[in-house]
Each structure stands twice: as C-alpha cells, then as structure tokens.
C-alpha positions, 0 to 999 in steps of 0.5 A: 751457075750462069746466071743472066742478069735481069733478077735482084738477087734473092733468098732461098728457103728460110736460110739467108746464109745460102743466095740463089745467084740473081737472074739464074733462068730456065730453059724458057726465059733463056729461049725467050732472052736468046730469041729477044736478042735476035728480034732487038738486033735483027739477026735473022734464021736463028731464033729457038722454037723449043729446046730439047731436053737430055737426061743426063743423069749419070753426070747429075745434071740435066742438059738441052740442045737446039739444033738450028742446021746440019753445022751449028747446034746449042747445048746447055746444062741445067744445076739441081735446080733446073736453071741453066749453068752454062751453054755451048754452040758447036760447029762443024765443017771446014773454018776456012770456008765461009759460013755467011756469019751464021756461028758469029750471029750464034755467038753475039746472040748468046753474049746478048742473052747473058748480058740486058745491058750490053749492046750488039757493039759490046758483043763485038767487042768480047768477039774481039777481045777473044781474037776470033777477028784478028788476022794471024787466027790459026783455023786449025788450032785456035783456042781464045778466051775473054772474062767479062762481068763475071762469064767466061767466052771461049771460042776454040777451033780442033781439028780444023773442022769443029768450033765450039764457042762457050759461055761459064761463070768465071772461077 
C-alpha cells in the first residue's frame, strides 16, 4: 500500500489488531498533493486536471492514468479500498535526446508528493542516489533503485526508447 504521509495513523472498524497505514489518500487528495508540489516548487506544464479511471478487474484492482503529452503518462493502482498503492511515470522517445527536463520535473513532483517533509533538494537528492544523474548511466539499459522512509524509487530505461520511473512500498 503507498501510503503518503500526512494522516496519524488510525484504526479500522472495531478491530484494533487490523491499522489502516496512515496517510493512505485517494485518487483526489493524490492529485491535489501531486498538483501542490508542483505550485510550492514551481515546476510549470504539469499539473493534473482529472485522472482517469481503468477497471482492471481481472487483477482485482482498480487503476488510473493522466496522460500529460505524447511521451510521458502517469499510472497508479488503487487497493480494495480505493487508496492509491503505487504509481508509474512511463516515457517514451529516444533517452539520448534532450526532453527539456519534463520526466525529471515528473519524477521530483512525485517524490514530493509521497513524502510532506521533503524539500525539492531532498527529491534531488533520491534522483542522485538512483544514479539517473551520473555520467557512465547506460540510455540503453539502466535499471537504478534507492529506498527511502519506507518507498522504493526505481527508475529503469529498456529498449532505449522507454522509461519508466516507479514509486512502492519497501518489502
């Protein structure tokens, strides 16, 4: 379960041995944590307008995606009890050709969002640590992952031509 801090934990039901993870949110609140990163911060062209919904009920789970252009879309799934569990940014297009910084303004607001207290030098800072940022990165096969206060970061380039950078809870 991702769950984004921000909630004191709580109970659910009358049973106190079963805790709902604190901060768990739902579609809303994520887009409203995602699109207050992006005004705190400034990071312009990619706030969320509404996310679309996908059934995907053959896997259990229900899923969203925002689509911001052509090369870059976010996808989440939601648990049984339509928080959001984990999130994706997938891109496309050729990784040695510039992008203006639009997947690494994606991946900072979405380290952001899962995490009140870190700043935009804490998000750089988990971009470092994954090794998107050194030198000697492969574009054709790069697969790097960080845990920090309990998510997992993994960004990880196939085919040259196709990034995707994911945020889930650490095992």
């Amino acid at each position: 379960m991702l769950t984004l801090p921000s909630n004191p934990p709580q109970l659910s039901g009358t049973d106190h041995t079963e805790k709902q993870e604190s901060g768990a949110v739902t579609t809303e609140e994520f887009k409203n944590k995602f699109n207050g990163a992006m005004g705190k911060y400034r990071l312009n062209g990619l706030s969320i307008t509404r996310l679309d919904m996908k059934d995907s009920s053959e896997q259990g789970t229900d899923a969203f995606e925002y689509v911001f252009n052509d090369k870059l879309r976010l996808v989440g799934t939601l648990n049984s009890d339509q928080k959001v569990q984990e999130v994706r940014l997938y891109g496309t297009g050729d990784v040695s050709e510039p992008t203006g910084g639009i997947f690494l303004t994606a991946i900072a607001t979405l380290i952001l969002t899962t995490n009140n207290e870190y700043t935009y030098n804490d998000a750089q800072d988990v971009i470092q640590d994954i090794g998107i940022l050194d030198r000697d990165v492969s574009q054709s096969n790069f697969d790097g992952a960080k845990v920090r206060n309990g998510f997992e970061y993994r960004f990880s380039i196939q085919d040259h031509d196709h990034s995707t950078f994911e945020i889930t809870v650490a095992k």
